[in-house]
TORPA-180000 format. One line per field, with one value per residue: residue number from 1; residue in one letter; x, y, z of N, C-alpha, C, O in turn. Coordinates in steps of 0.1 Angstrom, whole numbers. Layout:
BEGIN
fiba	[NUM/...]
nunu	[a/...]
n.east	[X/...]
n.north	[Y/...]
n.up	[Z/...]
ca.east	[X/...]
ca.north	[Y/...]
ca.up	[Z/...]
c.east	[X/...]
c.north	[Y/...]
c.up	[Z/...]
o.east	[X/...]
o.north	[Y/...]
o.up	[Z/...]
//
This chain:
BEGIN
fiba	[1/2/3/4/5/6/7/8/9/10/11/12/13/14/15/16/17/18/19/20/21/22/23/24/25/26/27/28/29/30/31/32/33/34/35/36/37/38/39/40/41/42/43/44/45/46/47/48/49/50/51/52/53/54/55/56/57/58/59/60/61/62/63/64/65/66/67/68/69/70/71/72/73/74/75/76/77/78/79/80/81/82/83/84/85/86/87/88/89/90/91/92/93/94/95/96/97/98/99/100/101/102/103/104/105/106/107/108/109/110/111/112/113/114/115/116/117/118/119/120/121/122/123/124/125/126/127/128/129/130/131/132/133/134/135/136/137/138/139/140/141/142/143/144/145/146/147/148/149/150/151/152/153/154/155/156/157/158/159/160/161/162/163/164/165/166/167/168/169/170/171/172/173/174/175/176/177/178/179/180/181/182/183/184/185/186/187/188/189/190/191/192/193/194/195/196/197/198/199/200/201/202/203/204/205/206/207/208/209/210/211/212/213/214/215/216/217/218/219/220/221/222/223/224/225/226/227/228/229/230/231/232/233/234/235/236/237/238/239/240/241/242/243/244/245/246/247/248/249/250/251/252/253/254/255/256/257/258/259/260/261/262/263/264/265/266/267/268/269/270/271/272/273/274/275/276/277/278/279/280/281/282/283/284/285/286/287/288/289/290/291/292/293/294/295/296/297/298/299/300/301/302/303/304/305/306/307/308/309/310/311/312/313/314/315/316/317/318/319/320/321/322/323/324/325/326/327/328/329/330/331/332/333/334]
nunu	[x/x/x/x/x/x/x/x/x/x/x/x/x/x/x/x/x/x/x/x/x/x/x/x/x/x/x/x/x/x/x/x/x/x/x/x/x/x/x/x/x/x/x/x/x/x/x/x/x/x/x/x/x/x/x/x/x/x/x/x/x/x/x/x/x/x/x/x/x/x/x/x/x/x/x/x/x/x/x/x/x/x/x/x/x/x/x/x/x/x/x/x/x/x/x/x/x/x/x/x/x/x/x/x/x/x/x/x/x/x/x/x/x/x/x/x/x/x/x/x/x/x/x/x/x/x/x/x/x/x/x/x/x/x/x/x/x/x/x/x/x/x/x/x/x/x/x/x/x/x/x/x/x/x/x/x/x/x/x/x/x/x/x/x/x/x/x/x/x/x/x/x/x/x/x/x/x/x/x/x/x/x/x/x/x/x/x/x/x/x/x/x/x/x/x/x/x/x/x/x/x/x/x/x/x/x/x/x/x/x/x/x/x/x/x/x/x/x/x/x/x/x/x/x/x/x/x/x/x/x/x/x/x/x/x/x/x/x/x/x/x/x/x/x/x/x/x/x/x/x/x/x/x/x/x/x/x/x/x/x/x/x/x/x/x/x/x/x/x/x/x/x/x/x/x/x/x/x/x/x/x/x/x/x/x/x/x/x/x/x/x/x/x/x/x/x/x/x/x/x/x/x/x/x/x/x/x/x/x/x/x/x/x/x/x/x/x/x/x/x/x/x/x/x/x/x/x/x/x/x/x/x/x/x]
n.east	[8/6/23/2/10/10/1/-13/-30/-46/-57/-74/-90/-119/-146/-172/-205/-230/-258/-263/-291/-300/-312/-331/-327/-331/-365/-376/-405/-427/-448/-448/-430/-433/-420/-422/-416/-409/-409/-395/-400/-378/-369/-385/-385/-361/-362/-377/-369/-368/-353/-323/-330/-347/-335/-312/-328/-344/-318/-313/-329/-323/-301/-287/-285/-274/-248/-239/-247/-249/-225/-212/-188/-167/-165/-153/-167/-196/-215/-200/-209/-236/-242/-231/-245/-273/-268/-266/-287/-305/-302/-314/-301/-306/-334/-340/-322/-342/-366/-362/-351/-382/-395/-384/-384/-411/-437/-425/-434/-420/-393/-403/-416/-393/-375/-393/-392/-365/-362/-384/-372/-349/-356/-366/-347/-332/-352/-349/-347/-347/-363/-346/-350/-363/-354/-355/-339/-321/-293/-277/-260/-240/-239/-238/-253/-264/-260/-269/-274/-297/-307/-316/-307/-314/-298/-316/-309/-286/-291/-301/-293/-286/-296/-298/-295/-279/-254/-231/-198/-181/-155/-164/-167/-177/-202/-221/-232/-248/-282/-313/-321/-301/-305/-315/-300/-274/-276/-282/-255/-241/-250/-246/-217/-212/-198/-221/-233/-217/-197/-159/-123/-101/-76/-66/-46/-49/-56/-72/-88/-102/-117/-132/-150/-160/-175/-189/-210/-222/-234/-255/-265/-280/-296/-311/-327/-336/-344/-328/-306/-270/-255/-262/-256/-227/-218/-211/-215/-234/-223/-195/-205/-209/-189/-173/-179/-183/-150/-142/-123/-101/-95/-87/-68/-48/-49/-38/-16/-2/1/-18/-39/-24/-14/-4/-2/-13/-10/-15/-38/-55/-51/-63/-86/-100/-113/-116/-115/-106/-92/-63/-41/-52/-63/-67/-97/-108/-126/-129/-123/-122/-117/-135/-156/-151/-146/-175/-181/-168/-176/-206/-194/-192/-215/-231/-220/-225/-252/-264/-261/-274/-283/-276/-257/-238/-229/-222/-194/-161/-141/-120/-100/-108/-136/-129/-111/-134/-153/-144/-136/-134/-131/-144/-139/-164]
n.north	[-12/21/45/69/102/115/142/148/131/142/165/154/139/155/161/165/172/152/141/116/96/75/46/15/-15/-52/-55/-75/-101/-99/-107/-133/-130/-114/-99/-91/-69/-60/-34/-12/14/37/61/79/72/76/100/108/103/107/100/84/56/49/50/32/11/10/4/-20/-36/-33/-39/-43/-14/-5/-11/-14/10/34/25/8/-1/15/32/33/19/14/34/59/57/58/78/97/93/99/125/132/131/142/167/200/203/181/177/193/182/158/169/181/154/141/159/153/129/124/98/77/64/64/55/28/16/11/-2/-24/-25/-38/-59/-76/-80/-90/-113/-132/-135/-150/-171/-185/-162/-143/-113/-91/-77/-39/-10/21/48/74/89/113/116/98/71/56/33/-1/-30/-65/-102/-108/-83/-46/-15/20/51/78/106/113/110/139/151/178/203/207/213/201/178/150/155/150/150/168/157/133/130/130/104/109/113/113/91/74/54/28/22/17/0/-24/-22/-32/-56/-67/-69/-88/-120/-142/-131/-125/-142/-151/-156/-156/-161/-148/-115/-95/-59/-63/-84/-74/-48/-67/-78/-56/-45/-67/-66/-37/-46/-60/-47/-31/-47/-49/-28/-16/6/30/58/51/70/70/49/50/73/96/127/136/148/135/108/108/115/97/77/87/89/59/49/66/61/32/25/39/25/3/8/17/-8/-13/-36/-62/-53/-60/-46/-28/1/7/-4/15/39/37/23/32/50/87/118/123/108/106/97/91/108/150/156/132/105/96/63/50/25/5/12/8/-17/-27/-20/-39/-61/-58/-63/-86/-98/-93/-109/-129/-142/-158/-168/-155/-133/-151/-167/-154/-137/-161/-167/-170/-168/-139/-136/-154/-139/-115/-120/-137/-111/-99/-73/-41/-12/16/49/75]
n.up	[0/-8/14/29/41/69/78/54/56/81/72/54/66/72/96/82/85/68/49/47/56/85/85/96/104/103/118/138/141/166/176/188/210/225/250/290/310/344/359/387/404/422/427/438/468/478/479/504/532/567/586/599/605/588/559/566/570/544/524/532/526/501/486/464/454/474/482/450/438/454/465/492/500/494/517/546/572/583/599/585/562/559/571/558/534/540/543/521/506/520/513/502/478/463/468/443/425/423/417/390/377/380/361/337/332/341/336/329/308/279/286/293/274/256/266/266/240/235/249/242/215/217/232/207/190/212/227/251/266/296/308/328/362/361/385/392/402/422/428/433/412/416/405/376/358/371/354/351/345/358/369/366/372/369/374/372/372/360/335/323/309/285/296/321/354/372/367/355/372/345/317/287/261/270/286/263/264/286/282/278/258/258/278/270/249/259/281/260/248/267/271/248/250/268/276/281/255/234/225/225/217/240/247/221/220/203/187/168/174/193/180/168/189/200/177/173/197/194/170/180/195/182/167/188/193/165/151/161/160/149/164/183/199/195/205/193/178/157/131/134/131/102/90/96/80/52/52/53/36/41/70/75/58/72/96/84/73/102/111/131/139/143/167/203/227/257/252/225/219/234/226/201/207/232/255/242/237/210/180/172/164/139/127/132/139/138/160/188/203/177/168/177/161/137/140/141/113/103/111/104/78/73/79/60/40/42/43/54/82/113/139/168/159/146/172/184/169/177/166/156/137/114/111/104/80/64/60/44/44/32/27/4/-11/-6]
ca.east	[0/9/23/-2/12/4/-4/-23/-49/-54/-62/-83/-103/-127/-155/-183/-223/-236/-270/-268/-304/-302/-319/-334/-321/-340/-373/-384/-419/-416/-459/-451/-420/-434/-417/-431/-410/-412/-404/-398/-397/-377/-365/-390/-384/-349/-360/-385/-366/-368/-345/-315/-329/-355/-330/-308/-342/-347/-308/-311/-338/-324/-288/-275/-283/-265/-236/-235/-252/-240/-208/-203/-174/-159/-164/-141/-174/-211/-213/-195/-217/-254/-240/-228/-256/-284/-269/-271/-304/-318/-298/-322/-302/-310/-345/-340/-324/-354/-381/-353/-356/-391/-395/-379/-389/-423/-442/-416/-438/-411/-381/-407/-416/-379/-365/-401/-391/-352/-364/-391/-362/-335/-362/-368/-336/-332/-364/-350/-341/-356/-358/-343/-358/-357/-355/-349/-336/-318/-277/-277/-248/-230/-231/-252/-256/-262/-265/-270/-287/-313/-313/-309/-306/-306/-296/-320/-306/-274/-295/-312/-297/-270/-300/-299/-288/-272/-247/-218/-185/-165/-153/-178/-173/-182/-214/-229/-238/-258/-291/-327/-320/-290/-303/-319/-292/-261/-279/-283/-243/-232/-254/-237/-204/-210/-201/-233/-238/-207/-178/-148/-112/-95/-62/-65/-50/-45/-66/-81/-103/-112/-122/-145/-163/-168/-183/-205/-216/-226/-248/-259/-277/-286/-308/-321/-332/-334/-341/-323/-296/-258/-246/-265/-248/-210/-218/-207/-221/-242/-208/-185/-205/-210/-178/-165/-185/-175/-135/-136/-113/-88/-94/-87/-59/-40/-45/-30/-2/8/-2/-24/-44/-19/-11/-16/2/-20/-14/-23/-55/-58/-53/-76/-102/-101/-124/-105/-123/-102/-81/-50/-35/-58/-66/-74/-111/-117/-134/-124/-129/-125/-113/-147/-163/-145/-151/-188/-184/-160/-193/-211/-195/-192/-232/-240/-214/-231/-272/-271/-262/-283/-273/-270/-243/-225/-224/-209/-186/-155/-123/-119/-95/-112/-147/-123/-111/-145/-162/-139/-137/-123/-141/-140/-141/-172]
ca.north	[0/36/56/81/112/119/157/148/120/149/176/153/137/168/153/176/167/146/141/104/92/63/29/9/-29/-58/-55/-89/-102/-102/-111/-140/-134/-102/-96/-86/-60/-53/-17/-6/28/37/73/95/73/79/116/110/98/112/91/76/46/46/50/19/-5/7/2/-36/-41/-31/-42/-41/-3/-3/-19/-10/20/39/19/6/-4/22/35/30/11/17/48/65/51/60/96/104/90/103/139/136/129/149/181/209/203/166/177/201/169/149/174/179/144/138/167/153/114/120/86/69/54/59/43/14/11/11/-10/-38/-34/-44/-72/-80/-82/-101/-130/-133/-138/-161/-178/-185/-152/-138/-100/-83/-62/-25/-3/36/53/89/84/123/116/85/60/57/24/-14/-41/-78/-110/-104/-67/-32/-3/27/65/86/119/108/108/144/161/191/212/202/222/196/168/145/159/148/158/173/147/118/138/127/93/110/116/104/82/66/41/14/14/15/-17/-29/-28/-39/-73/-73/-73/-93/-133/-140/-135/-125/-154/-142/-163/-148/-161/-138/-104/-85/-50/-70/-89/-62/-44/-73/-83/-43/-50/-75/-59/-26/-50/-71/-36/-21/-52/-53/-12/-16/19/41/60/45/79/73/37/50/84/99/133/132/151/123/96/103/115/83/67/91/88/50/39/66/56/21/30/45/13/-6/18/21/-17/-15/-47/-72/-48/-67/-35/-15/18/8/-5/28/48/31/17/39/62/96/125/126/91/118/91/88/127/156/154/116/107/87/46/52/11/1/20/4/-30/-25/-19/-52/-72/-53/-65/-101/-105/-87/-116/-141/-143/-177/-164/-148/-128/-153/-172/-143/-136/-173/-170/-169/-165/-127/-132/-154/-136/-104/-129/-134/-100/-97/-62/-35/5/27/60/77]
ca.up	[0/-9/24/32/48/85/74/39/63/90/66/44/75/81/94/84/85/59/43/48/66/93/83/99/103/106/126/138/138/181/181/198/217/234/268/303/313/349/365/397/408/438/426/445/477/478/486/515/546/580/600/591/603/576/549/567/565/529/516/538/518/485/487/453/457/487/476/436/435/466/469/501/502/493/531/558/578/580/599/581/550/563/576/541/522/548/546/504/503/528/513/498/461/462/463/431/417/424/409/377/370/377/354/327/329/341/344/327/293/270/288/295/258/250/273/263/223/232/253/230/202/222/233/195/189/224/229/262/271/309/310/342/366/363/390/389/417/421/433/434/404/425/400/365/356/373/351/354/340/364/372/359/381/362/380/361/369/352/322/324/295/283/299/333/365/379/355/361/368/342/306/280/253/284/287/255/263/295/275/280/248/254/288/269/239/270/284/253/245/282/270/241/251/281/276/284/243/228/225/222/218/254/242/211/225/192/186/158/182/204/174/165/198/200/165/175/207/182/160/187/201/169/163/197/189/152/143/165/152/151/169/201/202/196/212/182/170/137/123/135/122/88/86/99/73/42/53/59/36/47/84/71/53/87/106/77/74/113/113/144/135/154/179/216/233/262/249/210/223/247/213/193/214/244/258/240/225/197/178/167/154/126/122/142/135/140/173/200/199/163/163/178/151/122/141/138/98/94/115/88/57/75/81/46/31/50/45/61/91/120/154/176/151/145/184/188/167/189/156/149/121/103/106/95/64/56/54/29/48/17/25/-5/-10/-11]
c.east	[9/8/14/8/6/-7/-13/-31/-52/-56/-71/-93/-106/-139/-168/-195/-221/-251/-278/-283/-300/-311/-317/-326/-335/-349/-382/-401/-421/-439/-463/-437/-421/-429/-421/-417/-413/-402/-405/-395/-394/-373/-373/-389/-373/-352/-369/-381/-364/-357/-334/-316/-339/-346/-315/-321/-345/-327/-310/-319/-335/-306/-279/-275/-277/-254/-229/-235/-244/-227/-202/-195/-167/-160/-160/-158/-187/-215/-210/-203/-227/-253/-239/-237/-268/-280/-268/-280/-312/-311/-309/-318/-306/-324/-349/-338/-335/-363/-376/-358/-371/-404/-394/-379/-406/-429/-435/-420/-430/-400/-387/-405/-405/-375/-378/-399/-376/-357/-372/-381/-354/-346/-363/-360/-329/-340/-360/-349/-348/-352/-356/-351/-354/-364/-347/-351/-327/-307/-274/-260/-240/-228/-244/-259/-252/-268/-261/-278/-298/-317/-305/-310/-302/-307/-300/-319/-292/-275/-305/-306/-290/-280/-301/-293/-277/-267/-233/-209/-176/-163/-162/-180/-179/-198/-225/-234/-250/-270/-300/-321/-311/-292/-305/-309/-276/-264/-276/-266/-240/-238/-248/-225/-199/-205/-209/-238/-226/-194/-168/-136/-102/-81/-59/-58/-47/-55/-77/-93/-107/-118/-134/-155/-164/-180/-194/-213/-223/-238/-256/-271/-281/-296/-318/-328/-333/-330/-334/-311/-281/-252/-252/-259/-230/-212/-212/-217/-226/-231/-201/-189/-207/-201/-169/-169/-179/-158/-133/-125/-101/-85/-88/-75/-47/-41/-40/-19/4/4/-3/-27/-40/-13/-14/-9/-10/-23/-15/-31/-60/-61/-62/-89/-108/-110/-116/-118/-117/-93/-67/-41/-35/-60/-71/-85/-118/-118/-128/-128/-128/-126/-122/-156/-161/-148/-163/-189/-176/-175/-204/-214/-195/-205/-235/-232/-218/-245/-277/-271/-271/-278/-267/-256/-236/-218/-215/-196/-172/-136/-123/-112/-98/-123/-139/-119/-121/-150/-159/-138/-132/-127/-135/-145/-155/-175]
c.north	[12/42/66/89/114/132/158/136/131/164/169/148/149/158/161/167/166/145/128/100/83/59/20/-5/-38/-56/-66/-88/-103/-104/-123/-146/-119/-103/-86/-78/-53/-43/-15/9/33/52/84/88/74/91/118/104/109/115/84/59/43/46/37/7/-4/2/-13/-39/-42/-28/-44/-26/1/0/-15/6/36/36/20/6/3/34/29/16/18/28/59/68/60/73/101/104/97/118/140/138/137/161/186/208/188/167/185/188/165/155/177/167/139/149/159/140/114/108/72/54/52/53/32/8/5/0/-27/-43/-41/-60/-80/-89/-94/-113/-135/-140/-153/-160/-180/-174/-145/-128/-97/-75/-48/-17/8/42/69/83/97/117/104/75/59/46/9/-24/-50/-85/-106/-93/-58/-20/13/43/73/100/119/115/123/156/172/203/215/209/215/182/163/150/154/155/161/160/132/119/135/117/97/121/104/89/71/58/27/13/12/-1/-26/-37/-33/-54/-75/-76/-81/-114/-143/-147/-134/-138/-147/-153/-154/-153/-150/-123/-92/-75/-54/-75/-83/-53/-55/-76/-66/-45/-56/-70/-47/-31/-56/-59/-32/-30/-52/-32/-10/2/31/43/54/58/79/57/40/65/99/114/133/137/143/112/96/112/101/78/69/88/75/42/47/61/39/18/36/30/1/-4/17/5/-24/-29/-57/-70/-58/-53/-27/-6/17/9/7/39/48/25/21/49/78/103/125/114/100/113/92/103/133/155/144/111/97/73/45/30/1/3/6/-12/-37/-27/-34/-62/-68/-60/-79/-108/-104/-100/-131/-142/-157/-178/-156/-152/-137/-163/-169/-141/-148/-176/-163/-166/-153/-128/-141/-151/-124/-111/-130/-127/-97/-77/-48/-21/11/41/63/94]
c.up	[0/2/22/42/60/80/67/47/73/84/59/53/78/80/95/81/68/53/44/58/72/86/92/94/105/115/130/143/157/186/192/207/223/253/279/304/332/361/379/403/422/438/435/463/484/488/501/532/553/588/588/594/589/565/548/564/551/519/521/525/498/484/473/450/466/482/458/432/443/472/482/508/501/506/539/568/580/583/593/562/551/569/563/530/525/539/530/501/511/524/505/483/461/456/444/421/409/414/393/368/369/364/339/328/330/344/335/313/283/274/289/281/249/257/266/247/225/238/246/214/206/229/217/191/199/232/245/274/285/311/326/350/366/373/390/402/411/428/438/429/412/412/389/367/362/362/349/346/350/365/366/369/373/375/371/366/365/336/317/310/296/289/316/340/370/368/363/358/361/327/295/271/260/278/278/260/274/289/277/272/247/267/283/256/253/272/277/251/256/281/261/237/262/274/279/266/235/233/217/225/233/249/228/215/219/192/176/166/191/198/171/179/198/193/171/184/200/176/169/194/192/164/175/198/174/142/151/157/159/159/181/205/206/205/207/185/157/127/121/129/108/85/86/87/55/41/58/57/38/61/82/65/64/95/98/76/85/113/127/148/145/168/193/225/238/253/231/215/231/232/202/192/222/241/253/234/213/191/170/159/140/121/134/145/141/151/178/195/186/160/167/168/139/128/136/123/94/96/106/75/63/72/66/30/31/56/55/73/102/134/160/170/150/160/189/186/172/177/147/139/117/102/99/83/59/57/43/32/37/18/13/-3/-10/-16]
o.east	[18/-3/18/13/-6/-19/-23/-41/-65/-57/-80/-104/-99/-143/-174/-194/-216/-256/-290/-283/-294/-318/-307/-321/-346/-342/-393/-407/-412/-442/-473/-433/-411/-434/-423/-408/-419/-393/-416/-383/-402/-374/-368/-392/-373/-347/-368/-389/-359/-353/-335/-308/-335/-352/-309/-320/-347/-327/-309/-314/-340/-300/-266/-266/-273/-250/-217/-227/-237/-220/-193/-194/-157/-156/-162/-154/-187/-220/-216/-201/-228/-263/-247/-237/-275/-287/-269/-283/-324/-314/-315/-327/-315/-328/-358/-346/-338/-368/-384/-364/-373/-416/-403/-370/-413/-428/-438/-414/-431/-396/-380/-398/-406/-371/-374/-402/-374/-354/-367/-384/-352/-340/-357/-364/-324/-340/-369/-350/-360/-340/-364/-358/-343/-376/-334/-361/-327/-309/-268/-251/-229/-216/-256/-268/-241/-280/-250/-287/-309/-328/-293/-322/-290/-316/-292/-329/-286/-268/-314/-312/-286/-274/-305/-282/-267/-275/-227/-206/-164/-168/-171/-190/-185/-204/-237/-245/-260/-269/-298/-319/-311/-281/-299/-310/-269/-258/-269/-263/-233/-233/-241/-221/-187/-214/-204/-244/-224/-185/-167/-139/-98/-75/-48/-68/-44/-65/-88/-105/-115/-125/-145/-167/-175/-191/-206/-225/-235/-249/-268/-283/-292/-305/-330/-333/-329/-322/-335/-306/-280/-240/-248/-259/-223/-205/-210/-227/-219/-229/-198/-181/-208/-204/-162/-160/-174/-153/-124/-119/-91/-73/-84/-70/-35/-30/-36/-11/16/5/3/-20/-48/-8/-25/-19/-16/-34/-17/-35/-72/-72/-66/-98/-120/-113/-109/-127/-125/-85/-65/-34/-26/-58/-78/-86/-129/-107/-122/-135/-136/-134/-121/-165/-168/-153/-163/-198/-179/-182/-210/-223/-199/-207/-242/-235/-215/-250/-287/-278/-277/-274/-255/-246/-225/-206/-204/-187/-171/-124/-125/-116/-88/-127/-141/-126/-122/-161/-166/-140/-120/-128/-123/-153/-161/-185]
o.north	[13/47/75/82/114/131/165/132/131/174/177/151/156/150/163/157/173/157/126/104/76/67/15/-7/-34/-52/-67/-78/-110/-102/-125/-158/-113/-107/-75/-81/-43/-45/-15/10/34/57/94/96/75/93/128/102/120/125/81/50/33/38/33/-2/-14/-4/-21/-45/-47/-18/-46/-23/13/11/-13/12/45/41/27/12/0/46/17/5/30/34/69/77/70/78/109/111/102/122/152/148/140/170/177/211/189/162/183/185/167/150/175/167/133/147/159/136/107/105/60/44/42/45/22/-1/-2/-9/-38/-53/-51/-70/-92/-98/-104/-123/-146/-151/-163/-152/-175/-176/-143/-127/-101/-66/-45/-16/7/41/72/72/96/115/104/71/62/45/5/-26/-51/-80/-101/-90/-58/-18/17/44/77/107/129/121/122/165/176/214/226/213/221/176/168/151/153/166/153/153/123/113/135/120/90/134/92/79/61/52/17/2/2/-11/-35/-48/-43/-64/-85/-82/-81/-118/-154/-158/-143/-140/-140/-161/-143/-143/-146/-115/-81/-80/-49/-71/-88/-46/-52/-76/-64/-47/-52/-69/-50/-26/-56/-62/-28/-25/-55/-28/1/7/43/35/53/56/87/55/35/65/109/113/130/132/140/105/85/118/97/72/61/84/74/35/42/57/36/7/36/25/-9/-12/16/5/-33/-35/-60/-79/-63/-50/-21/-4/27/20/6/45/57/23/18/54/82/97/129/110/96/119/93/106/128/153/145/112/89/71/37/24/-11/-6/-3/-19/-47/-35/-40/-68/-77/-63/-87/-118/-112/-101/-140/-143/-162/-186/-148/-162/-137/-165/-175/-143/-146/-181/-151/-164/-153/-122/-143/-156/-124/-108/-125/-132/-94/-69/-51/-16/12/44/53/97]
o.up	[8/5/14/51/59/80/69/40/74/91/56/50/86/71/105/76/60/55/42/70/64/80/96/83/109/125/126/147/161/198/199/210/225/263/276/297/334/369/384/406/431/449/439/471/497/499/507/541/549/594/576/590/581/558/538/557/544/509/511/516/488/482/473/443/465/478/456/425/439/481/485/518/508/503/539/569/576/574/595/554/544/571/558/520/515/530/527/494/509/533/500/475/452/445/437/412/397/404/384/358/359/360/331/320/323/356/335/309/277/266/286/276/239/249/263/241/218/232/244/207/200/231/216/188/195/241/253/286/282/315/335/345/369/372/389/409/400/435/449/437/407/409/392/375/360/361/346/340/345/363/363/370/372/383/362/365/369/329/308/304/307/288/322/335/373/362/373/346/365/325/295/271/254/269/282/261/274/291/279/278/239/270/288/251/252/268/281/253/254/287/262/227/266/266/280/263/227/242/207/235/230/246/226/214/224/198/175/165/199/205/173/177/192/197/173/180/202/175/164/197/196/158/174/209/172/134/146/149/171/162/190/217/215/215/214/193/148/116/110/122/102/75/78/82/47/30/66/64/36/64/93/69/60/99/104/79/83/126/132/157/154/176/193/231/230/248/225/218/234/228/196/184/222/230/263/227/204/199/158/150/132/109/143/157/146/155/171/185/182/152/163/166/135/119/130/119/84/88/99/67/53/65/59/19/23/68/60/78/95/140/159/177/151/161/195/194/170/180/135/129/110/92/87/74/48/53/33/23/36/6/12/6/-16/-22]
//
């Protein structure tokens, strides 16, 4: 392959807004693989304690909040726990929290509806599949998300939005994934990168197959949400992704060039997979995780090379370079 230039790939990656529309993916028939979905709502009792014994009998009682949510453990011993958590909850912004988010989820029909088409989708898919319970609680920012085969815990003022008084302390590009829209596709990927459904070769420790189980985890949510868009999965802005998508085969072209591919090295995989606003490697412009991204498009050309195939097959299959041999993976310009 023809050396590209460092200079001449981060002047030609600009990743400006496109015109491309989202499409939809498969939409299974799910008439008779409809899932119960059931909700529990603990967010407005969070805010009503008295006593701090009342708010010990409700954490005993609800101990992977305790423990996951409020983090324990991470206190020297219990006192010191139930003093710190008491005096969160019973502060005067806590309540601002509380009416914030009850503001801005209301009675909670569209996260239900969302969370009963993914589950709805992913029984379809596995007939045997037993949706989790969800319960929504307030952390006052402590911790977003629990999830498990059996349960989901989500912290819905995590989730309240670039308009919100009160947001998690960390860097702006983080920030995106914390949006109404993005709890039930989050879930979504933490099942599909969980082993659970994704197999994965663990002796494998090249960036290649951490590009692919990304991959699969990406499709594995995008069918259990069919039509949402691909930039509320990578966390992408609508600029970044259909720039990513126009510049694939120079992005494609850079990891053939620095020949990432067989990398097993930390700090490749930190550079190319990692949580980063920006992949600098590849160009100024081009967005963090870029090599999750490009994963997603090899699982892509693999499924679209392979009709005979379906999810849970692809999920099994456990030998990244030869599903990357057979996509027959090749991006052109567009």
């Amino acid at each position: 392959m023809k050396k590209i230039p460092g200079f001449v790939l981060i002047a030609v990656i600009l990743f400006s807004c496109g015109k491309d529309e989202e499409k939809c993916v498969f939409i299974p028939d799910v008439s008779s693989s409809e899932a119960k979905v059931v909700f529990e709502t603990l967010h407005d009792s969070i805010t009503g304690f008295e006593t701090k014994q009342e708010l010990v009998d409700f954490l005993t009682r609800e101990p992977m909040i305790r423990d996951y949510i409020f983090r324990r453990t991470s206190y020297p011993n219990d006192s010191v726990f139930i003093n710190t958590i008491f005096n969160k909850v019973t502060n005067p912004h806590f309540d601002t929290l509380s009416i914030e988010t009850n503001k801005a989820f209301g009675d909670l029909i569209a996260l239900k509806a969302q969370f009963k088409e993914a589950f709805s989708n992913l029984k379809y898919y596995y007939p045997d599949f037993v949706p989790p319970k969800i319960k929504t609680i307030i952390s006052g920012l402590d911790t977003d998300l629990f999830v498990s085969d059996t349960l989901i815990i989500v912290s819905l003022d995590f989730y309240l939005g670039s308009g919100a008084r009160f947001r998690p302390n960390i860097y702006e590009y983080l920030l995106r994934q914390y949006e109404k829209e993005n709890i039930v596709p989050s879930c979504m990927l933490i099942f599909g990168i969980s082993d659970r459904f994704n197999k994965t070769d663990l002796n494998d420790k090249t960036v290649l197959a951490d590009m692919i189980a990304f991959g699969k985890s990406y499709y594995f949510a995008k069918h259990m949400l069919p039509c949402v868009p691909d930039s509320v999965f990578t966390w992408y802005t609508r600029e970044e992704t259909e720039g990513s998508r126009k510049n694939q085969d120079l992005i494609w072209a850079r990891f053939i060039q620095d020949r990432v591919l067989y990398e097993t090295s930390h700090m490749v995989k930190q550079k190319y997979l990692g949580e980063r606003p920006k992949t600098v490697e590849v160009g100024e412009k081009c967005p963090g995780r870029i090599g999750q991204w490009v994963g997603w498009q090899i699982v892509n050309a693999y499924m679209k090379a392979h009709d005979e195939v379906e999810l849970p097959g692809l999920m099994k299959q456990r030998d990244a370079q030869q599903l990357f041999k057979e996509s027959k993976y090749k991006p052109m310009s567009r």
